[in-house]
C-alpha positions as CSV (number, residue, x, y, z in Angstrom):
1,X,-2.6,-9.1,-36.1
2,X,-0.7,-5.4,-36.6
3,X,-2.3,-3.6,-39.7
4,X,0.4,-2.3,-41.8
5,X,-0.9,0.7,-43.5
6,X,-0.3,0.4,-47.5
7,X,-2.3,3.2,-48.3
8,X,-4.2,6.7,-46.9
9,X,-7.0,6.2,-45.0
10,X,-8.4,5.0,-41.5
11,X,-7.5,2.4,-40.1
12,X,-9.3,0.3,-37.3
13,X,-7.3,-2.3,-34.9
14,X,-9.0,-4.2,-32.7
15,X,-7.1,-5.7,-29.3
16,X,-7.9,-7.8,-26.9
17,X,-8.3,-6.2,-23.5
18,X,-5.3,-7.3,-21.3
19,X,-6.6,-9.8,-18.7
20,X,-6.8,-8.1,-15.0
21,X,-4.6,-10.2,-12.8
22,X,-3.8,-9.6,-8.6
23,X,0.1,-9.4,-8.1
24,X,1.4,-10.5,-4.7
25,X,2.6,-7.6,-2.4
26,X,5.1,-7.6,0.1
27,X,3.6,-9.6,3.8
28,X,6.1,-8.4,6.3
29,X,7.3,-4.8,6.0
30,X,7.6,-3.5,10.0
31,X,7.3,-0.2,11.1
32,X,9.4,-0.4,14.6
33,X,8.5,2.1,16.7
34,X,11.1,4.6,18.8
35,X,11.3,7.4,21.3
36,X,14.9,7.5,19.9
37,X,16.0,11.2,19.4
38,X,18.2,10.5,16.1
39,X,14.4,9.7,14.7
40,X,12.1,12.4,14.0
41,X,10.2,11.2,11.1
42,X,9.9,7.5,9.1
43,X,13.0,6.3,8.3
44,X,13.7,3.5,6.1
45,X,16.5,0.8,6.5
46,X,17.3,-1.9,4.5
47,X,20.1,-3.1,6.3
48,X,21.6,-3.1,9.6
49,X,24.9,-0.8,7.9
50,X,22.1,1.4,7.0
51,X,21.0,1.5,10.7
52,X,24.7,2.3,12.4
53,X,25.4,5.1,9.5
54,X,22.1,6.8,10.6
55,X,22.9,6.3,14.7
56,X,26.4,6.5,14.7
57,X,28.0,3.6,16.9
58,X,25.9,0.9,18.6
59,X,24.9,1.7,21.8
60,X,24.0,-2.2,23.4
61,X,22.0,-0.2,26.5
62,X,19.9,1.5,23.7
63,X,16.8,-0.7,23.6
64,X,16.3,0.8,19.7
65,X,20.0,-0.6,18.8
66,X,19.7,-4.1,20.1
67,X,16.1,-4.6,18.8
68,X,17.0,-3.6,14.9
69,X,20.1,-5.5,15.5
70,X,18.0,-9.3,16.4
71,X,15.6,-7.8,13.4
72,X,18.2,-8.1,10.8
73,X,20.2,-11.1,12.7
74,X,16.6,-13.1,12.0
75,X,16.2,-12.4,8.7
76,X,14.5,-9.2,8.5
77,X,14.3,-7.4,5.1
78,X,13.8,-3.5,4.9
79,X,12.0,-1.8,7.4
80,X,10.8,1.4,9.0
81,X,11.9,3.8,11.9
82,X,9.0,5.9,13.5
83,X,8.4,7.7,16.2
84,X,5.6,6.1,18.7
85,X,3.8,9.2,18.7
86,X,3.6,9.4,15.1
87,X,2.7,5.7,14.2
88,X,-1.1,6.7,13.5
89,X,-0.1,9.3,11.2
90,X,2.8,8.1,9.9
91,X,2.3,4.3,9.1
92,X,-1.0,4.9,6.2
93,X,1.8,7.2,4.6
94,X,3.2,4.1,3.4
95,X,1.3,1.2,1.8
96,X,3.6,-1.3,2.1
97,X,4.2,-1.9,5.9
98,X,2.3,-4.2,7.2
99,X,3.5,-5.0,10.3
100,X,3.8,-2.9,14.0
101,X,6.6,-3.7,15.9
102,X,6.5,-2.5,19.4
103,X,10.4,-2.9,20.2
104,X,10.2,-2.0,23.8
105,X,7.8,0.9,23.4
106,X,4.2,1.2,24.2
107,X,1.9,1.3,21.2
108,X,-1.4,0.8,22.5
109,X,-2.7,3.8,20.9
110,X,-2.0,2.9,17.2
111,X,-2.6,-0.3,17.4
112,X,-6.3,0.5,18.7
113,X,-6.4,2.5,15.9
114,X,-4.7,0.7,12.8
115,X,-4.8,-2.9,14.0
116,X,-8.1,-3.1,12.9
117,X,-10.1,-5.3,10.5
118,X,-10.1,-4.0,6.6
119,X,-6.4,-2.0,7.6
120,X,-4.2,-5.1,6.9
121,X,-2.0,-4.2,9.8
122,X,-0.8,-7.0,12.2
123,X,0.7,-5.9,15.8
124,X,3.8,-7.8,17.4
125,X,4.0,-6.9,20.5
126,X,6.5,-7.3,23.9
127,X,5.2,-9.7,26.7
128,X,5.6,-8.6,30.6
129,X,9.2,-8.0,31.8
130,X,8.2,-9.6,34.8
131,X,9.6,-13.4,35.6
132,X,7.2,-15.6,35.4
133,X,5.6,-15.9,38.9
134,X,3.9,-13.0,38.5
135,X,3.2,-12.7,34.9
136,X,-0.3,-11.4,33.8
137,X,-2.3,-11.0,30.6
138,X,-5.0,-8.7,31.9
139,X,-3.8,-5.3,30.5
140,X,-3.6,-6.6,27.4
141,X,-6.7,-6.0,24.7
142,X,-9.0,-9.0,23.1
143,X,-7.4,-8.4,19.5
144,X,-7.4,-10.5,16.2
145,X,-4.4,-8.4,14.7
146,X,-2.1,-8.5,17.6
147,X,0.2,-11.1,18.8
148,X,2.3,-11.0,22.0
149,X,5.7,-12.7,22.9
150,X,7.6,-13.7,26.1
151,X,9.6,-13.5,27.7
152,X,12.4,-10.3,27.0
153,X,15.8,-11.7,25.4
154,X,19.2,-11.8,26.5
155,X,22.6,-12.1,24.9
156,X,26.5,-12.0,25.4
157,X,27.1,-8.8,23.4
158,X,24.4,-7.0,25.5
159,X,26.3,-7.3,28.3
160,X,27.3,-4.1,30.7
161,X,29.8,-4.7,33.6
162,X,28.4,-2.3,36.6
163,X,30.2,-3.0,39.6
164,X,32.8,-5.7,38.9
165,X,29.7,-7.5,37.5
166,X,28.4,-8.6,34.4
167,X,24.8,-7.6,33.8
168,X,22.2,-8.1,30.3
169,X,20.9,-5.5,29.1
170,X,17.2,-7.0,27.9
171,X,16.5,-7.2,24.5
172,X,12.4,-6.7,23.4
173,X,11.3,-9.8,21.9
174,X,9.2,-8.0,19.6
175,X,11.8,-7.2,16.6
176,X,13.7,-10.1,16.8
177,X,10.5,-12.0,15.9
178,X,9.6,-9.6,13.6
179,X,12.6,-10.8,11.8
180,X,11.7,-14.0,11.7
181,X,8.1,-13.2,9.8
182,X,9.8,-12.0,7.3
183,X,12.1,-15.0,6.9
184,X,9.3,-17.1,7.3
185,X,7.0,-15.5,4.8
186,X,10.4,-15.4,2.3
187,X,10.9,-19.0,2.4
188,X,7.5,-20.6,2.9
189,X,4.6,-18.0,3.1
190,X,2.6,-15.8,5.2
191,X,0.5,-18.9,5.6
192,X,3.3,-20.7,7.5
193,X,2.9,-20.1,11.6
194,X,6.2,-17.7,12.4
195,X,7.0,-20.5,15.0
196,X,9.4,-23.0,15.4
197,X,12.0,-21.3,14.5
198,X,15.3,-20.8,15.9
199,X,16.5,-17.5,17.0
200,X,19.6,-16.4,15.4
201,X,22.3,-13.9,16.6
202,X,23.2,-15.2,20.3
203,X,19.7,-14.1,22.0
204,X,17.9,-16.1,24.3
205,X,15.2,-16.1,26.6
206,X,15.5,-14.2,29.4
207,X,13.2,-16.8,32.1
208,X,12.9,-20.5,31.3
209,X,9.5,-21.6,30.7
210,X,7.9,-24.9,31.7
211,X,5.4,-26.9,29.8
212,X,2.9,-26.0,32.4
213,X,3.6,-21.9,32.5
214,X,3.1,-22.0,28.7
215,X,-0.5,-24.1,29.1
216,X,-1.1,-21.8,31.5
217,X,-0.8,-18.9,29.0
218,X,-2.1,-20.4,25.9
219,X,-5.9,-20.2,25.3
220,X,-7.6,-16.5,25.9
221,X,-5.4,-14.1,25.4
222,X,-2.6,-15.9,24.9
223,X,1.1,-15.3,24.8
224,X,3.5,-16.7,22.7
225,X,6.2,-18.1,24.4
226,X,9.9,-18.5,23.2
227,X,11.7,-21.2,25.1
228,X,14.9,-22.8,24.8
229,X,15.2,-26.5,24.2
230,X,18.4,-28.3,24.5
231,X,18.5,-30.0,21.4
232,X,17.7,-26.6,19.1
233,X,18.1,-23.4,20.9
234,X,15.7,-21.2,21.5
235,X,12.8,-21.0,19.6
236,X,9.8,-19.0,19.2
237,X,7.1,-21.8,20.6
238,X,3.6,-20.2,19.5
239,X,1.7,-18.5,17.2
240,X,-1.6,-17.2,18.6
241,X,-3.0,-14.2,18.7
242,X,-4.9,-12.0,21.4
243,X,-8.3,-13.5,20.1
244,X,-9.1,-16.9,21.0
245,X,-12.4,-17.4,18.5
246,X,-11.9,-20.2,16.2
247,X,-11.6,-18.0,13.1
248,X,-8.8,-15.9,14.3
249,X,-6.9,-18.0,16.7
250,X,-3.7,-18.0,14.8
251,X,-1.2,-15.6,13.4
252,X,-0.7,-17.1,10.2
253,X,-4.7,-17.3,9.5
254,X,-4.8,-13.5,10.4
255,X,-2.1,-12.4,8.2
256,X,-3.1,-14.7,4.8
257,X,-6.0,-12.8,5.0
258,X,-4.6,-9.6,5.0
259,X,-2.4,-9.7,2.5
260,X,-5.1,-10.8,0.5
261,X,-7.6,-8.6,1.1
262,X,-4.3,-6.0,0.7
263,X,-4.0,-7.5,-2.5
264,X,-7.3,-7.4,-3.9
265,X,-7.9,-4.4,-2.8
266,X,-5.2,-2.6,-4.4
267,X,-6.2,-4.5,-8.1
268,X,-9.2,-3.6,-8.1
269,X,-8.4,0.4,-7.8
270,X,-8.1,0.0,-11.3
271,X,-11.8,-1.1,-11.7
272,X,-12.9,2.4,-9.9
273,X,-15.6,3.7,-12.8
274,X,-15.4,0.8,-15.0
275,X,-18.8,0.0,-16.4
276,X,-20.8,-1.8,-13.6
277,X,-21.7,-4.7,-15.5
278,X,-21.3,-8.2,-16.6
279,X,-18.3,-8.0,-18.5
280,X,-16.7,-6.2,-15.3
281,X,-17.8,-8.4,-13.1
282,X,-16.4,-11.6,-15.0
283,X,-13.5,-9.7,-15.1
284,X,-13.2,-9.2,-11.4
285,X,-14.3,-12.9,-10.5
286,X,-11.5,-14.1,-13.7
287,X,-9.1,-12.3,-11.4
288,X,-9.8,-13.0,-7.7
289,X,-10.2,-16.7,-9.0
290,X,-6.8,-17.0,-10.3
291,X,-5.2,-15.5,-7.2
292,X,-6.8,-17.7,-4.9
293,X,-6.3,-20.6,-7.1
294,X,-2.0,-19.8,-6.7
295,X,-3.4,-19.6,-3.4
296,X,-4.3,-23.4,-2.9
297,X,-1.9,-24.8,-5.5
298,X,1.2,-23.4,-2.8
299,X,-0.5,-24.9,0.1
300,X,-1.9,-21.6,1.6
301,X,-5.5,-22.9,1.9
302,X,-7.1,-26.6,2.4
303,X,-9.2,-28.5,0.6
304,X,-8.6,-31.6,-1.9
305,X,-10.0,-29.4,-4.7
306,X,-10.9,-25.7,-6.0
307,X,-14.5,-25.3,-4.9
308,X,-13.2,-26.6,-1.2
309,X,-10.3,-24.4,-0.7
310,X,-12.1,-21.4,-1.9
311,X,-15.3,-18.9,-4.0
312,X,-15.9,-16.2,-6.0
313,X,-19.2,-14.5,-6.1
314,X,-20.2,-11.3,-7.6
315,X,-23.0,-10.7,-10.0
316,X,-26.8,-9.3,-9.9
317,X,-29.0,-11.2,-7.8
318,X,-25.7,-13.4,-6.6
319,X,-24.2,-10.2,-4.6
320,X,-25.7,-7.4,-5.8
321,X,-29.4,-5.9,-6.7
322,X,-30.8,-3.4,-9.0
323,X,-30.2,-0.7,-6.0
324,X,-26.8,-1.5,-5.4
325,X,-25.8,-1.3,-9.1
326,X,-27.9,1.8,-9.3
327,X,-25.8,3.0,-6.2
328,X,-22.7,2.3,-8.1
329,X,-21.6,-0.5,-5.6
330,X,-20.0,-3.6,-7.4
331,X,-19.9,-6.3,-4.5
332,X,-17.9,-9.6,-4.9
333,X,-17.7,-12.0,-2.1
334,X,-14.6,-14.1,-1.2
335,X,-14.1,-17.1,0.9
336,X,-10.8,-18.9,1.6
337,X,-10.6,-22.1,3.5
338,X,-7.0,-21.3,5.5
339,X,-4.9,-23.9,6.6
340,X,-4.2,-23.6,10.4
341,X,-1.1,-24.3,12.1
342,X,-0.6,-28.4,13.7
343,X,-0.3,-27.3,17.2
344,X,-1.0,-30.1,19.2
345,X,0.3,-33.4,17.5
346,X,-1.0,-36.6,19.3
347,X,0.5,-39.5,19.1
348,X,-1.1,-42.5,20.1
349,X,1.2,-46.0,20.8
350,X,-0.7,-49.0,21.5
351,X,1.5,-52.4,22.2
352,X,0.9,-55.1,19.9
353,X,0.7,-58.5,22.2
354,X,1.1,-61.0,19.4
355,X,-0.2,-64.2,19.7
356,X,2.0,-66.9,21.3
């Protein structure tokens, strides 16, 4: 209760130390990468208005214009311009983006050195140009944080007439999915595969792919294909990523757990030079516990109860010992059971021959 002074004096108040709790940040902020000359240093955008006032007119052979255009046509949010050769420098400027975007550019280079685990950076990347016959995965790198897609797009209003005849102009697959992360992670959650979802704004894929192309291309380092169905559209039809171990097989398994460890990791900044102690420590496991228990309750990890979707540990002799504590190294330890993606659903008919 407030002390309401009455006479002169000291005074002492007690209060209750405010409970540390992790915030959700944003999950899919993309930095699209450009060679484009109207971009010399990160931009942001928030819309696609925001995109023509900085270029000037739409240019549909720019490979820049039609990409951001599909990013905000499938429900991106605000983003970032920057130039390819700046991404490595550039992108830890800025703590919210967490994604890459490739939009027809080659960024090999950062993503070897920011798509990498602890940096809470996930790649999306363009597939071959190639049709595909002669389609091949080999120059691609074995990478948790990086997923690919395929093939190119194609749309009406990328059309250019050369010749008395209509030609399309391709379209990077890359942003246009991007876009749909960040619709996806608005209206379900980062834990939701960005995959079965329609493509919006006319685009297409480029190639038709068979049932037996996309088997071909789905374990190892897989690509994600986007076909179109008759009955829907097209549709992005896969969400692996270039690692094909068990744990980090999926995009969606990848990416809850970097914006949780992004989470965590930015709470506990405040903790820096806080007493190393039990108190602390409670603190910290209070904290991590309640975010992970939002977690489960949404449906972001498995498990019929608490202790099976997820634990906290921290504390001397649990993760720590005398020298550690000594060191001034507090050490929690954080599992989450994520759910995974239903990829292949098996239905099994049997006929019922009823007794006469």
């Amino acid at each position: 209760m407030p002390i309401t002074p009455s006479f002169p004096g000291v005074y002492v108040e007690e209060l209750a130390g405010l409970p540390l709790s992790i915030a959700t940040g944003a999950t899919a902020v993309p930095a699209i990468a450009t060679s484009e000359a109207a971009f010399t240093d990160a931009t942001r955008l928030n819309s696609w208005l925001e995109f023509i006032a900085k270029v000037g007119t739409f240019d549909k052979t720019n490979v820049l214009h039609v990409a951001v255009r599909t990013y905000f046509e499938n429900g991106g949010g605000y983003c970032y311009v920057i130039p390819t050769t700046a991404l490595v420098e550039q992108v830890p400027l800025y703590d919210d983006i967490t994604l890459l975007v490739a939009a027809g550019e080659d960024i090999d280079a950062a993503v070897a050195t920011l798509c990498i685990d602890g940096a809470s950076l996930f790649a999306i990347k363009d597939g071959p140009k190639d049709a595909p016959g002669s389609i091949s995965v080999e120059e691609y790198v074995a990478n948790p944080h990086v997923a690919v897609y395929y093939p190119w797009l194609v749309a009406n209003w990328a059309m250019t007439l050369a010749d008395d005849e209509s030609t399309f102009v391709d379209i990077p697959p890359s942003a246009a999915v991007a876009g749909a992360y960040c619709a996806t992670d608005r209206d379900r959650g980062v834990w939701k595969a960005p995959a079965n979802v329609v493509l919006q704004g006319g685009v297409k894929p480029k190639y038709k792919i068979s049932d037996a192309l996309q088997g071909e291309f789905n374990s190892g380092k897989a690509l994600n294909m986007i076909r179109e169905f008759e009955a829907t559209g097209p549709m992005i039809w896969g969400a692996r990523t270039l690692d094909d171990t068990d744990a980090w097989r999926y995009v969606p398994v990848r990416r809850l757990f970097n914006s949780a460890e992004k989470d965590m990791k930015r709470t506990m900044q405040s903790m820096v030079f806080e007493p190393n102690s039990q108190p602390t420590w409670e603190r910290v496991r209070g904290a991590i516990d309640n975010y992970l228990r939002r977690l489960w309750r949404q449906g972001a990890l498995q498990g019929n109860s608490e202790k099976e979707a997820y634990f906290v540990q921290i504390g001397l002799g649990v993760t720590m010992d005398q020298d550690d504590i000594s060191l001034g190294k507090m050490i929690a330890t954080v599992g989450m059971a994520a759910v995974r993606p239903a990829e292949f659903i098996i239905l099994k008919f049997t006929q019922d021959m009823g007794a006469s």
